[in-house]
Every structure is written in structure tokens, then in C-alpha cells.
N, C-alpha and C positions, 0 to 999 in steps of 0.2 A: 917495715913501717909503712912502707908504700903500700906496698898491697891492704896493707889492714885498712890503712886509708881509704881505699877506695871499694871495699867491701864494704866499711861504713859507710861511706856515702851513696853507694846503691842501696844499702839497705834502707838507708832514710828517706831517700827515692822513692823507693817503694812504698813507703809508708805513708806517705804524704800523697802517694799516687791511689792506691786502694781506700784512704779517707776519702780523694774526689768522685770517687762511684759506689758510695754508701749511698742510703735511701735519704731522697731529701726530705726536707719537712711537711708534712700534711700529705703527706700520701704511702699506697703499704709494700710499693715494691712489686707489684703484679703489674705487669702493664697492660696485659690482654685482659682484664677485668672491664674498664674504663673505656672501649669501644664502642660505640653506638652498633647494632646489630644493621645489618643490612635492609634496607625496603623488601619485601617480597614481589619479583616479577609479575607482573599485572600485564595483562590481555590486553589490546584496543577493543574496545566497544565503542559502536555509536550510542547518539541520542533519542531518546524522543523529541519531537517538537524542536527539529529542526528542519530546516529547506536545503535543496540540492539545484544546482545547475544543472547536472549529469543526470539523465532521466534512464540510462540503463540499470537493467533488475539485475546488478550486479555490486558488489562492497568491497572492493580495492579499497587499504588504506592508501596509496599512492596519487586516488583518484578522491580521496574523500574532501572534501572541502564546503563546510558546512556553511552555510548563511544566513541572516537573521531573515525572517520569512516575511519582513514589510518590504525586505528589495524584490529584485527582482529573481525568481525560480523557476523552477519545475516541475521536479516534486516536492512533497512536503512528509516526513517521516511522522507517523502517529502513535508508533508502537515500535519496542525490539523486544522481541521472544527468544527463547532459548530450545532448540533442537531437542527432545528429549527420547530416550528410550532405543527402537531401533532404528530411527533416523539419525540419532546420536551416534551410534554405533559405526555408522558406517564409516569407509577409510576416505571418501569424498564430502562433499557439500552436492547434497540432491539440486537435479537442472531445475530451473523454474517452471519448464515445461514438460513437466511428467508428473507419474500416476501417484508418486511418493509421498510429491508438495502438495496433495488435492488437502488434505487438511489441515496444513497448513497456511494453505489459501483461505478455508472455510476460517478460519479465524481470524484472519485479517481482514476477510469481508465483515464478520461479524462485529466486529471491533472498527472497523470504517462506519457501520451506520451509529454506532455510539456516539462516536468522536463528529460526524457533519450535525448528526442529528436529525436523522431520515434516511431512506431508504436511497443510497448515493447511485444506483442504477437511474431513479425518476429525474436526476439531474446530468450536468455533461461533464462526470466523474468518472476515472477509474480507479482498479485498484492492484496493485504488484507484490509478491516478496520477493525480496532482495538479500539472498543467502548471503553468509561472509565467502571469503575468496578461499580458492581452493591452499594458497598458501599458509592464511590465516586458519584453515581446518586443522591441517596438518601440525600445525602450533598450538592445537586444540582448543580453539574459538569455537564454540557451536550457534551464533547467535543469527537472528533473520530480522532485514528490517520489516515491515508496515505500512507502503507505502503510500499516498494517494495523490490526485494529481488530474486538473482539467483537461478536458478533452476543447478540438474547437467546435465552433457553433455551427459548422454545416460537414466537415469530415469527422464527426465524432462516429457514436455508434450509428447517427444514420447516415452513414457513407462507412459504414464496417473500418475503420480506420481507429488505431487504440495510438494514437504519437500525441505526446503530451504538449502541450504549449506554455509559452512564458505568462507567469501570471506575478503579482505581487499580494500580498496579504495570508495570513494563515484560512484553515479552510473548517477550522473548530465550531462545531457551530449554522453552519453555514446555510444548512437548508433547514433549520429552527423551527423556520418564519420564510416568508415569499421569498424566493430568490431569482435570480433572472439567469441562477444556474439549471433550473428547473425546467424541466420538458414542456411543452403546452401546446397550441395547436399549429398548424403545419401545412403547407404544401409541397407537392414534389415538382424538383424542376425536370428538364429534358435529359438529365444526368443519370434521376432515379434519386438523387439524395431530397430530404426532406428538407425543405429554409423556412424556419421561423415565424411566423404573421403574429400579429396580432387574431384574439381571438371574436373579436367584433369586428372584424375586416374577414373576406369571402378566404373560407376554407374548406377541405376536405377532409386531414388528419386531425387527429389531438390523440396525444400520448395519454394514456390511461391507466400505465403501469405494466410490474414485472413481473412474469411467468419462469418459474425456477423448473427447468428441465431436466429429464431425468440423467442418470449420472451412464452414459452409454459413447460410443465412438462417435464423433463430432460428425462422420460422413453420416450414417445413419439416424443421427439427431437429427442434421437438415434439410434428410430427403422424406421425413414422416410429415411431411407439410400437413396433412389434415387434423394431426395430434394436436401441430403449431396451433392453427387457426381455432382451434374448436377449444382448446385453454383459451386462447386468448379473449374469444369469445366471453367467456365467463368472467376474465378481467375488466371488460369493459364494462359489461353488467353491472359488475359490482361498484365499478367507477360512476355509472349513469345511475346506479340503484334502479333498476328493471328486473323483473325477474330472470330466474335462468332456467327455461321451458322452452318445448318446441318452437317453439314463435321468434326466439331469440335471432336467431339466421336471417330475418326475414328484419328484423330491426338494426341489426348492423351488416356494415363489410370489417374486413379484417388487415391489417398490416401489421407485420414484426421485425423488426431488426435482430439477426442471431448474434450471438458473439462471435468475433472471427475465430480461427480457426488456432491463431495464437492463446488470446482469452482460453478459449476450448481449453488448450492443453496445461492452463496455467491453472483451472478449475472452475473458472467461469462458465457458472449453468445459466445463466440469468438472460430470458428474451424478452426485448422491450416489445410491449402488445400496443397498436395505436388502433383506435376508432377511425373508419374509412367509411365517408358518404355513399361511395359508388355511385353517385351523381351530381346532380346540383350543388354548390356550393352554399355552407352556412354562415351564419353570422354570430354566433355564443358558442359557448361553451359549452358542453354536457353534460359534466362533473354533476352528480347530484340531481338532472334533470328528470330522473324519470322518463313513463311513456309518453310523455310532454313531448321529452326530449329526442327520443328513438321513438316515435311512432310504427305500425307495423305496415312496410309499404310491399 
């Protein structure tokens, strides 16, 4: 009788115990049904239209620390593109400085004068990409930023010098309209860099614009001097509106700024052409003057 007993009361045990892990109410007994599916792993990318403290042409997320671009920066990001093709392909992120990035470059330049809204060589601008990090390749990011970014007003290109300075405000826009980012006329000190004047106060330069060099070794770009001079020539012509005929020599001098030799290898063709009195110092401008302006001396 014992024992029955107590096979009874296991047994009821048990019954009372397999009704507690029956299907409760409103639901169908699957449990893996009713899991929300996982986020899919997502890349870091940056932005457009942000600013950076860090002015290296480089994209560490470790380093990345974006800021709104009324404070204060140094670069400013206008574009992120994506790698495609056989740059993609490679098992690295191409240096900034080689023959890989040259078209790369060309679209960030070209995409810079959209974004100021002019030609951002005529002003004291430059321009960078800034590949992801070799880490980030390897995780298969392939994206490049855009960069662009102040130059200062006497170590810019006329002191060959590309080191960015702290500025505040975005740069959209920028050369629209008059800017006082804008080249204009000039003197040179004892240094050889060009400083700023007013153009109705006694000068000798005025920047006239850029002459896009041919796409060849940076050594042999800068020792074709008479190539320099005799484009630029033509630059300023077209600046004074003069013609461009034998006579033209005899109406101007010539000065240019090349890109250093960094610019050079980042893709940088672009030589700023300035108007040079070779004597006497003027008082206006020349833009537009005519043989008013350049007379034939």
C-alpha cells in the first residue's frame, strides 16, 4: 500500500508538473519565432559638411572628432566618395601622395570649386583627400574624404607653404562674391614671399590667375621656367584683356608660385600666374584694363 502510494503521488506530481510547461495563453510555443533579427554591421563613414581640428590627410576613427564648423577648425570636409574599381581592389588604401590618387585628387578639386564657388586656387585655399585608415580598408571601408582648408595670408602658396590654419565658419560659398580670401595685388618683402597691399597703394604684383600644368615629374615641371612664364603670360592677358601677340612680353613681367612639391605628388597642377611691373610701382588694378593698362614699354 505504501509503495502504491507513493507511485500515486509521483504520478500526480508529474501531472501537475507537465500542465506547468504547457503553452501559455496567446502565444504558439516557438520561441525562436518572436526574436527581433539582428541590426546588420555597418562601416564608420564620415560626413560631409563637417569640420576637423586634425588637418592630417589621414581618417583614423580614433582620431575622428567632428565639430560644428561656426567653432573653431581646420579643415572643413565637402565631399566623401567611395574608392571604386581598381583602387578598390587593392589590399591597401592608396598614399595621398602618389600617382594612384592623381584622380582622385582631380575630383576633389573639381568638387572644391563647386562647393566655394570659384576657382579656390584664386583664393588662399587648398585642397586634400584623406583616405580611410589602413585598418579601416582592411574591414572593407573604401571611402576618401574632400577636404578643403585656409591657407595663411603671407605662408600660403606665396611662401610655397600648404599648413592649414585655424579658421571659424564654413567655407560654402565663399568666393561667390568679393572675398578677402581672394588673391589681389602684392608686393614682395626681403624673404621673396608676396604681402598683401591694397590695390590703390604702390605695387608691383597682382595675382591674375591659374595656369594648370602639364601632368609630368614635379622636378622637370619646375625647371621648364620659360613654359612657366610664357602660360602665364597668356594668363594675364586674358586677366588685363590685351591681346596675346608678340608685343605681349614687352607689356608684362611675369611671376608664379608652383605647387610644392607635396601638392605635386598629391595631384596638384595648378601655378598661380601673377602680373609683375618690373619697375615702377602702380596704383590700380589691371583686371579688365586693357592697353590702358599694360601699355607697350
Amino acid at each position: 500500500m505504501r509503495r502504491y502510494g507513493t507511485a500515486a503521488l509521483t504520478a500526480a506530481f508529474l501531472t501537475v508538473a507537465l500542465a506547468g510547461c504547457g503553452t501559455p495563453a496567446g502565444t504558439d510555443g516557438d520561441l525562436s519565432d518572436d526574436w527581433r533579427p539582428m541590426a546588420a554591421a555597418q562601416q564608420f563613414t564620415p560626413k560631409a559638411d563637417e569640420c576637423h581640428v586634425i588637418d592630417e590627410a589621414t581618417s583614423y576613427l580614433s582620431s575622428y572628432s567632428p565639430v560644428n564648423c561656426v567653432q573653431t577648425h581646420k579643415v572643413e570636409t565637402f565631399y566623401v566618395g567611395t574608392f571604386t574599381g581598381a583602387l578598390a581592389a587593392r589590399t591597401a588604401p592608396p598614399k595621398t601622395e602618389s600617382a594612384s590618387m592623381r584622380s582622385t585628387f582631380a575630383d576633389c578639386d573639381s568638387r572644391a570649386k563647386k562647393f566655394v564657388g570659384g576657382e579656390w586656387r584664386d583664393a588662399r585655399l587648398s585642397v586634400q583627400v584623406a583616405p580611410t585608415s589602413p585598418a579601416a580598408w582592411a574591414g572593407g571601408a573604401r571611402w576618401y574624404r574632400c577636404d578643403i582648408f585656409e591657407l595663411d595670408e603671407i605662408n600660403g602658396p606665396n611662401g610655397e607653404s600648404d599648413a592649414a590654419i585655424q579658421r571659424s565658419g564654413s567655407l560654402r560659398n565663399a568666393l561667390a562674391s568679393s572675398s578677402p580670401l581672394h588673391y589681389g595685388c602684392m608686393n614682395e618683402d626681403k624673404w621673396g614671399m608676396l604681402r598683401p597691399v591694397a590695390c590703390t597703394a604702390g605695387h608691383q604684383f597682382e595675382y591674375a590667375g591659374a595656369w594648370t600644368a602639364p601632368d609630368r615629374s614635379w622636378a622637370d615641371a619646375t625647371r621648364d621656367e620659360a613654359s612657366i612664364h610664357s602660360a602665364c603670360r597668356t594668363v594675364i592677358a586674358r586677366y588685363a584683356k590685351v591681346p596675346v601677340d608678340s608685343n605681349l612680353q614687352y607689356r608684362t613681367g611675369t611671376s608664379y608660385r608652383f605647387p610644392n612639391r607635396l601638392l605635386w605628388e598629391r595631384g596638384d597642377r595648378g601655378v598661380r600666374c601673377y602680373y609683375w611691373s618690373g619697375g615702377p610701382m602702380i596704383k590700380r588694378s589691371i583686371a579688365g584694363g586693357g592697353t590702358k593698362a599694360l601699355p607697350i614699354r
